[in-house]
C-alpha positions as CSV (number, residue, x, y, z in Angstrom):
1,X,15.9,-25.2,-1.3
2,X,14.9,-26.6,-4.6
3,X,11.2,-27.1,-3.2
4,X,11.7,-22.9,-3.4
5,X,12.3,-22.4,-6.6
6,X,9.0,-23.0,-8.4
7,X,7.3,-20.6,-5.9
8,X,9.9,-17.7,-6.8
9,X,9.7,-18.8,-11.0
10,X,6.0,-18.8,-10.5
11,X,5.8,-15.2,-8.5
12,X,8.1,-14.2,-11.4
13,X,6.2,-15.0,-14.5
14,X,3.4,-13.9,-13.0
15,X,4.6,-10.1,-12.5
16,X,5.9,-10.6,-16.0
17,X,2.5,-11.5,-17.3
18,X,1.1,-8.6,-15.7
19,X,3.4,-5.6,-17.3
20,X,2.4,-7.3,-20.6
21,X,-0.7,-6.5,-19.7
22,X,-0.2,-3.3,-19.2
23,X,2.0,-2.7,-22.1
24,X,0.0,-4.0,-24.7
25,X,-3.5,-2.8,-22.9
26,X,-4.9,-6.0,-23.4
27,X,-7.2,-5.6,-20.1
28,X,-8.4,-3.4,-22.1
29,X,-9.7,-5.3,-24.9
30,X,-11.0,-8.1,-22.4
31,X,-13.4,-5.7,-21.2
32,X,-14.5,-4.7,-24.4
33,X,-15.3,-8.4,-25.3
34,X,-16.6,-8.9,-21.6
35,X,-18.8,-5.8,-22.8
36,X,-20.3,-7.9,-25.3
37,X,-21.2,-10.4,-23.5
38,X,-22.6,-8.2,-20.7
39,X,-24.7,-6.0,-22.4
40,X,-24.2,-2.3,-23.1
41,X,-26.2,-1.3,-20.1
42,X,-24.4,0.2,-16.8
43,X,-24.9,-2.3,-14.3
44,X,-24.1,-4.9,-17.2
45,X,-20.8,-3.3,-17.5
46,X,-20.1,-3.2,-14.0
47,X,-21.1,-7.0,-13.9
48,X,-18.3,-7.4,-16.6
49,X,-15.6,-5.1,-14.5
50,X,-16.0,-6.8,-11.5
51,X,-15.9,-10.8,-12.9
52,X,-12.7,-9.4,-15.1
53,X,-11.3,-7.6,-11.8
54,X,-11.3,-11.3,-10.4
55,X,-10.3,-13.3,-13.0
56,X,-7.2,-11.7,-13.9
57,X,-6.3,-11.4,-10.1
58,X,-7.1,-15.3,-9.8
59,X,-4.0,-15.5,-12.0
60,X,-2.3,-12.6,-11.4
61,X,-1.1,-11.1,-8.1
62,X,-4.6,-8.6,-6.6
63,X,-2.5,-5.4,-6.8
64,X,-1.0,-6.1,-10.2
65,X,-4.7,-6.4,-11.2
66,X,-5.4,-3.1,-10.2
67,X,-2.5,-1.5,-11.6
68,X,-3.9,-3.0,-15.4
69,X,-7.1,-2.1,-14.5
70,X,-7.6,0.7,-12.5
71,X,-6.8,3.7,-15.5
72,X,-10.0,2.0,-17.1
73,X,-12.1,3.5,-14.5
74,X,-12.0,6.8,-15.8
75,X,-12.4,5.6,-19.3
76,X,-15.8,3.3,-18.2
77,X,-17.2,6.2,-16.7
78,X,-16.6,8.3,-19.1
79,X,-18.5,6.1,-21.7
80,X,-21.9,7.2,-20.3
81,X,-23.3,10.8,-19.4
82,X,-25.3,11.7,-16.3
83,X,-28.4,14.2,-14.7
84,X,-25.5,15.3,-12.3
85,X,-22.6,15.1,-10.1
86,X,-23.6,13.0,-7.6
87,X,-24.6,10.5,-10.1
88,X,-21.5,10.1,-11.4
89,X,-19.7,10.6,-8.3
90,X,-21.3,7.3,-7.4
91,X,-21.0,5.2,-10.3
92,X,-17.4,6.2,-10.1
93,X,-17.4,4.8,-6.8
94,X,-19.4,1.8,-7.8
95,X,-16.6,0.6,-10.2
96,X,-13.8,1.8,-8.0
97,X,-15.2,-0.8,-5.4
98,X,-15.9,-3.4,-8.4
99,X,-12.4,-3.0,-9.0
100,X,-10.7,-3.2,-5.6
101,X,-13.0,-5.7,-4.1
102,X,-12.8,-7.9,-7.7
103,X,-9.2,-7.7,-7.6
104,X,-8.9,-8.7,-3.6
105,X,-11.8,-11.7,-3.7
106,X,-10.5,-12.6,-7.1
107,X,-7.2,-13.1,-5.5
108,X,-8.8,-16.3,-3.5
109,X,-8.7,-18.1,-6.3
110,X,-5.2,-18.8,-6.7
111,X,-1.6,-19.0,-4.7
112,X,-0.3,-16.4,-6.6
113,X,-3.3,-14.1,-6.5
114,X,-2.1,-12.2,-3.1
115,X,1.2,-11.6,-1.4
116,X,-0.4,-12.7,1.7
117,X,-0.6,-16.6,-0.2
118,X,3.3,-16.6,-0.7
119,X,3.6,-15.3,2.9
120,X,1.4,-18.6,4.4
121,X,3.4,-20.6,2.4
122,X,7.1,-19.3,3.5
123,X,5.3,-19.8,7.2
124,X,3.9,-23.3,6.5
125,X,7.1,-24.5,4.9
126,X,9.5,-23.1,7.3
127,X,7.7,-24.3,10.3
128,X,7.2,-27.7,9.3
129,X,3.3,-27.5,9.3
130,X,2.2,-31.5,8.3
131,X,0.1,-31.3,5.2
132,X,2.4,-28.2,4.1
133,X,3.3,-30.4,0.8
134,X,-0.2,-30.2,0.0
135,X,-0.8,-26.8,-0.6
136,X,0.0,-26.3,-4.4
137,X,-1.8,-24.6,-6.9
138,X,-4.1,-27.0,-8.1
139,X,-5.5,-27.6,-4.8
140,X,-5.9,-24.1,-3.8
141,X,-7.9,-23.5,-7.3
142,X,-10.0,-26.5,-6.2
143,X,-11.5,-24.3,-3.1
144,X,-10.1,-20.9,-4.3
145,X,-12.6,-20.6,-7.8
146,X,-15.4,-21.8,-5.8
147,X,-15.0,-18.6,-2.9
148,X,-14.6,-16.4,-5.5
149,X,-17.5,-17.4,-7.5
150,X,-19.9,-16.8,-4.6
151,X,-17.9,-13.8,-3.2
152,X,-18.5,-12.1,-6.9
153,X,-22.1,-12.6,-7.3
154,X,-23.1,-11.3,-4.1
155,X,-20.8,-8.4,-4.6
156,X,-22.3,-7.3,-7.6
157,X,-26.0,-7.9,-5.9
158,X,-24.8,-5.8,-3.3
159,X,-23.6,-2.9,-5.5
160,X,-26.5,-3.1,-8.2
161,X,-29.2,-2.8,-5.1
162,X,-27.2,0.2,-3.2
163,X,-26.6,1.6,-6.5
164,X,-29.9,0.8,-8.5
165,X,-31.0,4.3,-9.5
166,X,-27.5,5.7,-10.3
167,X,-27.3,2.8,-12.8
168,X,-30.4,3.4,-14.9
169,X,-29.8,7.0,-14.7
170,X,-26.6,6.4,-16.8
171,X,-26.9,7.0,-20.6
172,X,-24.9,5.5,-22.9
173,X,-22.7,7.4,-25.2
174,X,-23.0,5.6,-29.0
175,X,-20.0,5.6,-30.9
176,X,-17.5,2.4,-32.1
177,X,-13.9,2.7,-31.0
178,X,-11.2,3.4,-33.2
179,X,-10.2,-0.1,-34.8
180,X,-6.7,-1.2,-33.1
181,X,-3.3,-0.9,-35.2
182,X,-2.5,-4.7,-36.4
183,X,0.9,-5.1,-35.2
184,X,-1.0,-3.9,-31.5
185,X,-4.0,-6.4,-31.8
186,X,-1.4,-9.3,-32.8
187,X,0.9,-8.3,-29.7
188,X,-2.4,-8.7,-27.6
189,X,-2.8,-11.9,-28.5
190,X,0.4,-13.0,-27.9
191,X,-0.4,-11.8,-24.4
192,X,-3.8,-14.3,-24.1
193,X,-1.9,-17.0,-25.3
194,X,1.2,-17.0,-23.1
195,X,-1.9,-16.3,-20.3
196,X,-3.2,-19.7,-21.6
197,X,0.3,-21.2,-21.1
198,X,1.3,-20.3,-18.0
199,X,-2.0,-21.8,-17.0
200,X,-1.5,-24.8,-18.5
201,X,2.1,-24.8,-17.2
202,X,1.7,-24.6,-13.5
203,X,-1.8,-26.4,-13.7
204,X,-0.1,-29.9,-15.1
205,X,3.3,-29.1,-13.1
206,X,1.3,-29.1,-9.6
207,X,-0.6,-31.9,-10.9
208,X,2.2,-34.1,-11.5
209,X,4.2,-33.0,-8.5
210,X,1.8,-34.3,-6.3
211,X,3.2,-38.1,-6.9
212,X,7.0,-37.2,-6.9
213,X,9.5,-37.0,-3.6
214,X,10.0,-33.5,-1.9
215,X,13.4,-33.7,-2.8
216,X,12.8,-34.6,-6.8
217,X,14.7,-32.3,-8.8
218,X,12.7,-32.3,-11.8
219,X,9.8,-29.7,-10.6
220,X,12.7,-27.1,-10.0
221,X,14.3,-27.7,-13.4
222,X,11.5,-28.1,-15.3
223,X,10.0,-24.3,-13.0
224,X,13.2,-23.2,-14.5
225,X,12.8,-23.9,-18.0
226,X,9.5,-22.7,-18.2
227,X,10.8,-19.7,-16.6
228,X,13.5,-19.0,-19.1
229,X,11.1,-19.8,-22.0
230,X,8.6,-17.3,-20.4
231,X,11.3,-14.4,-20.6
232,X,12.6,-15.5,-23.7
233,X,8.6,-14.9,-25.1
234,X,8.4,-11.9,-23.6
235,X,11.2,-9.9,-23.7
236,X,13.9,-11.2,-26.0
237,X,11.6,-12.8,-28.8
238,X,10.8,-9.7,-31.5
239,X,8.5,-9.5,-33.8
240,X,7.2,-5.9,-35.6
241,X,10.8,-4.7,-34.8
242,X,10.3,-5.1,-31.0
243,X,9.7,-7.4,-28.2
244,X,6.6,-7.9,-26.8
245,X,8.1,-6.2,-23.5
246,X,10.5,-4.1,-23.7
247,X,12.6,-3.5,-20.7
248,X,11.6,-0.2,-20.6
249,X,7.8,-1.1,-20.2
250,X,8.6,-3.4,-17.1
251,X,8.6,-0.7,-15.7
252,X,7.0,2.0,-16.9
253,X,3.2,3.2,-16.3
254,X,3.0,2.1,-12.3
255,X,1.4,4.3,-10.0
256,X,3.5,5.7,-7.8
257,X,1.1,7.9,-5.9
258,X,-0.6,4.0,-5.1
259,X,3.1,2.5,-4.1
260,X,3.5,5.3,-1.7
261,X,0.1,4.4,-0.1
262,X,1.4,1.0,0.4
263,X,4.7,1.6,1.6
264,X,2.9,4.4,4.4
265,X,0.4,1.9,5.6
266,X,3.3,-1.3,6.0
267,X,5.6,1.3,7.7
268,X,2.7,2.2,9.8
269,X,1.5,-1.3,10.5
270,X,4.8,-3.0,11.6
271,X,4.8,-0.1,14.4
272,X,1.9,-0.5,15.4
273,X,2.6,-4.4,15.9
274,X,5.7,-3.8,17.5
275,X,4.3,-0.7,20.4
276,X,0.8,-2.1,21.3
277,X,2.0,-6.2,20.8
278,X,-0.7,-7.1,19.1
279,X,0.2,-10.7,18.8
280,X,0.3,-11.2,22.3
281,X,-3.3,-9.6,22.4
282,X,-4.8,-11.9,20.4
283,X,-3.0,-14.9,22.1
284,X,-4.6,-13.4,25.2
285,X,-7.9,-12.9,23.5
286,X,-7.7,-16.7,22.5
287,X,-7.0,-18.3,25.7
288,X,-10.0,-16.1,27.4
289,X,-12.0,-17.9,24.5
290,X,-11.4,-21.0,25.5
291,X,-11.7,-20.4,29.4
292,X,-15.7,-19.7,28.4
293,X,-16.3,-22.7,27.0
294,X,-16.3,-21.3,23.1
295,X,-17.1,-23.9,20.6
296,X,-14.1,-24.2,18.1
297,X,-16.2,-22.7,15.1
298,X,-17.1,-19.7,17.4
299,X,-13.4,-19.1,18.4
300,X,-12.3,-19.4,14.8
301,X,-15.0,-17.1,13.9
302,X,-13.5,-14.4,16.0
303,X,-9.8,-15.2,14.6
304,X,-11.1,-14.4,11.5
305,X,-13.3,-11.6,12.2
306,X,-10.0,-10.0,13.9
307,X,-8.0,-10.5,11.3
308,X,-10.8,-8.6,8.7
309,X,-11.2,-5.5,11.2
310,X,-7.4,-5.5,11.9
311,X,-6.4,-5.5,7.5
312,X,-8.8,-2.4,7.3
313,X,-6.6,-0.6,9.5
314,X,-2.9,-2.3,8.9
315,X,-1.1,-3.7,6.1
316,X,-2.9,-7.0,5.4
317,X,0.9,-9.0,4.6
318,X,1.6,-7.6,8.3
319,X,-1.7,-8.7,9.8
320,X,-1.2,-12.0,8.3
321,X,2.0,-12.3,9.3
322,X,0.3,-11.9,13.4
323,X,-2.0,-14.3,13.0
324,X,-0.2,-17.2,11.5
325,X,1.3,-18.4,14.6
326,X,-1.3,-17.3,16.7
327,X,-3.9,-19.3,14.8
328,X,-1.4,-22.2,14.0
329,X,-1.0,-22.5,18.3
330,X,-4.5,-22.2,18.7
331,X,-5.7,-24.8,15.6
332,X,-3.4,-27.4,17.6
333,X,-5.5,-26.6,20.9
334,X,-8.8,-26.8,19.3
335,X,-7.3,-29.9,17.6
336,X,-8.1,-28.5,13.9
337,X,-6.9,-28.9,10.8
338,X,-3.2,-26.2,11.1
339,X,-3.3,-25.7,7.4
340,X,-6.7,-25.3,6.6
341,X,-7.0,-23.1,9.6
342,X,-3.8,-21.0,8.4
343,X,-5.6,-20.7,4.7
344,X,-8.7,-18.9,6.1
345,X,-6.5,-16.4,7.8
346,X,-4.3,-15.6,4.6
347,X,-7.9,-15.5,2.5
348,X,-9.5,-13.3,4.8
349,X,-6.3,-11.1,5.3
350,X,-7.1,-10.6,1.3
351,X,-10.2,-9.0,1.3
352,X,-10.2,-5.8,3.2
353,X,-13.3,-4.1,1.9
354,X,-13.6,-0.8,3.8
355,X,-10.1,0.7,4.0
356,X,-7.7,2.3,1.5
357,X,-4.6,1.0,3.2
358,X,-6.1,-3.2,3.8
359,X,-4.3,-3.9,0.4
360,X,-1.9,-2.8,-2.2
361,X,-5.0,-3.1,-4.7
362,X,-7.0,-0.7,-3.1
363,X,-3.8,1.6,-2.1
364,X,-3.4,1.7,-6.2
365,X,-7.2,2.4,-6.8
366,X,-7.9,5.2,-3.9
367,X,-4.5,7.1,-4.9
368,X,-5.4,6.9,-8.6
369,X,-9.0,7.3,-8.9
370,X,-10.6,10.8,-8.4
371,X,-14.1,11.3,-7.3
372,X,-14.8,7.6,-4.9
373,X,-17.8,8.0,-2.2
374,X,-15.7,7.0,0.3
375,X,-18.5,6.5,2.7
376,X,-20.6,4.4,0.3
377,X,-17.5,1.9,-0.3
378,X,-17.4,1.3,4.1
379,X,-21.1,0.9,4.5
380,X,-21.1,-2.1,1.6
381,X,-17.9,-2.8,2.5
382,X,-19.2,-3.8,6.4
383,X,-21.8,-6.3,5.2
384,X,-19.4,-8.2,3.0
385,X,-17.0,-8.3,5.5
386,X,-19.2,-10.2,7.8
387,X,-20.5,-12.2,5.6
388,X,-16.9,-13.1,4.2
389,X,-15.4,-14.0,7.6
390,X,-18.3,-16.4,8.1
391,X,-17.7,-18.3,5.2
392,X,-14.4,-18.6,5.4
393,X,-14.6,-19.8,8.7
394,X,-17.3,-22.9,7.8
395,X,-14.8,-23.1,4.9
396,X,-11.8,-24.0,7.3
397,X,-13.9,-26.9,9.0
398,X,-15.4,-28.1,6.6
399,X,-14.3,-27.5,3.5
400,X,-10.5,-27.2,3.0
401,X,-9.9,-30.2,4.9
402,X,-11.1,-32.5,2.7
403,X,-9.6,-30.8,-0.1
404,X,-6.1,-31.0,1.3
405,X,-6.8,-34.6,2.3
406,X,-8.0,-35.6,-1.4
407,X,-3.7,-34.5,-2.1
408,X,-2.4,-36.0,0.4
């Protein structure tokens, strides 16, 4: 029970973080100084979208990225003019998919980037997985940032080749924004700084957990102070006349055409688990693997295939939730790492790139944003899919292995 309660204070602060976000539009000014750095070119801004789409979903659950930064779309596109429709219908699209797929891969990169993450670690914990203690958020950045790193650049490769005349065809429209109120710029920084401190909080906290008992009290109390500080920063502490979120803006400016995409395709996932029994499928599909003399990496290569064609068509928190026992059972029979194994699965259940329903983060994206070349988004989405699932799966062998061993 008490091992619990830094998982629940960290999904917590997290949210939190993320309606400050919103509320103060401080996404907003990222991008502008990720503009700067980026150049004021198309594809230089779409380099910038993307890498921010990540990094705020490294730290911030994928479709809480997307709700901060998915009403920027319009206002990106709309800093550039175009020869015609179909121009802009695809540059739309290009940072729709910079968006979705930034938020999704970005979510790799840290325990409380996906809901899938806090779905592998209710499954590891509750069935007594060895090595379960070991998955913590410093060790999960340790092979997250490095996925998400690669998975970015080629991303952005991909899009500026498929997307390579659209790009230069976009001109820039010159004119300096409006210089921000001061009481807004100084409520922004607040925002950075208490980004900087939960950070640093659950950085050091995993850290030094690492040498204390599973039954230790002092990671739960100490969760729970931070916790309590956190709200007290955020929505108690005033300063201009208000705090720096209101109640009111914890709220307020969510998409609900998006939450009704995601609450249609989990409704429609769970029964389509429950009539065609999809778990005992894949259990079938594993043991008929193994009775042709599959090599371990090959049968783990389908798993995870399986589980990236199944998120584009189900919920990916319900596909997860298939798979974990099915590739827990048959990491025991190919005598392979359980967790490591497990971690693939929940990584790859992230990163639907084709469908509108794989994710909340692209539910919130496709139901917001008008004007997405649908068809462009699956054929780039296809290659990256592939390419994904094969990484992830020399990852599991390989990889993650040793980085769970170096905590144990």
């Amino acid at each position: 029970m008490l091992s619990a309660i830094p998982l629940v204070v960290l999904f917590a602060t997290a949210f939190l973080l993320s309606r400050a976000y919103v509320a103060t539009d401080a996404g907003e000014r990222l991008l502008g100084a990720v503009e700067r750095l980026t150049g004021r070119r198309c594809r230089g801004l779409l380099l910038g979208h993307l890498g921010l789409s990540a990094a705020l979903s490294a730290i911030l659950p994928n479709a809480i990225t997307a709700l901060a930064l998915t009403p920027m779309i319009p206002l990106l596109v709309d800093r550039f003019t175009y020869p015609d429709d179909r121009t802009r219908r695809r540059v739309t699209t290009g940072f729709a998919a910079a968006t979705m797929w930034g938020a999704n891969i970005g979510g790799m990169g840290s325990i409380v980037g996906s809901p899938a993450n806090a779905l592998l670690l209710v499954y590891v914990h509750a069935s007594e997985i060895a090595g379960a203690e070991r998955l913590n958020f410093l060790t999960w950045a340790l092979f997250g940032i490095p996925t998400v790193a690669l998975l970015c650049t080629v991303t952005f490769l991909l899009l500026r080749l498929a997307l390579r005349a659209d790009l230069a065809a976009a001109v820039r429209i010159e004119g300096r924004p409006a210089p921000l109120p001061v009481h807004r710029s100084q409520a922004q920084r607040r925002v950075f700084l208490l980004t900087a401190a939960f950070l640093g909080y659950w950085t050091a906290s995993t850290a030094l957990a690492m040498g204390l008992k599973p039954h230790d009290a002092y990671p739960a109390a100490a969760s729970l102070a931070f916790g309590a500080w956190f709200c007290h920063a955020l929505m108690i502490r005033r300063e201009n006349g208000e705090p720096l979120l209101p109640l009111r803006s914890a709220a307020g400016r969510l998409p609900w055409r998006g939450f009704a995409f995601i609450a249609l395709a989990v409704t429609v996932s769970l029964g389509a688990t429950r009539v065609l029994g999809l778990d005992r499928a894949v259990g079938h599909i594993v043991d008929l693997a193994e009775g042709y003399g599959l090599a371990a990496w090959e049968i783990m290569l389908l798993l995870i295939v399986a589980v990236g064609l199944l998120t584009e068509i189900m919920s990916n928190t319900v596909v997860a939730l298939v798979f974990f026992p099915v590739v827990h059972g048959a990491a025991a029979a190919l005598e392979l790492e359980p967790v490591a194994a497990l971690v693939a699965v929940s990584l790859m259940s992230t990163v639907p790139f084709m469908s509108p329903t794989g994710a909340p983060s692209n539910a919130v994206v496709v139901g917001e944003t008008r004007g997405i070349d649908y068809l462009l988004v699956v054929r780039l989405g296809f290659g990256l899919e592939l390419l994904t699932a094969f990484a992830l799966t020399m990852a599991s062998l390989h990889v993650y292995p040793r980085v769970l061993g170096m905590a144990g």
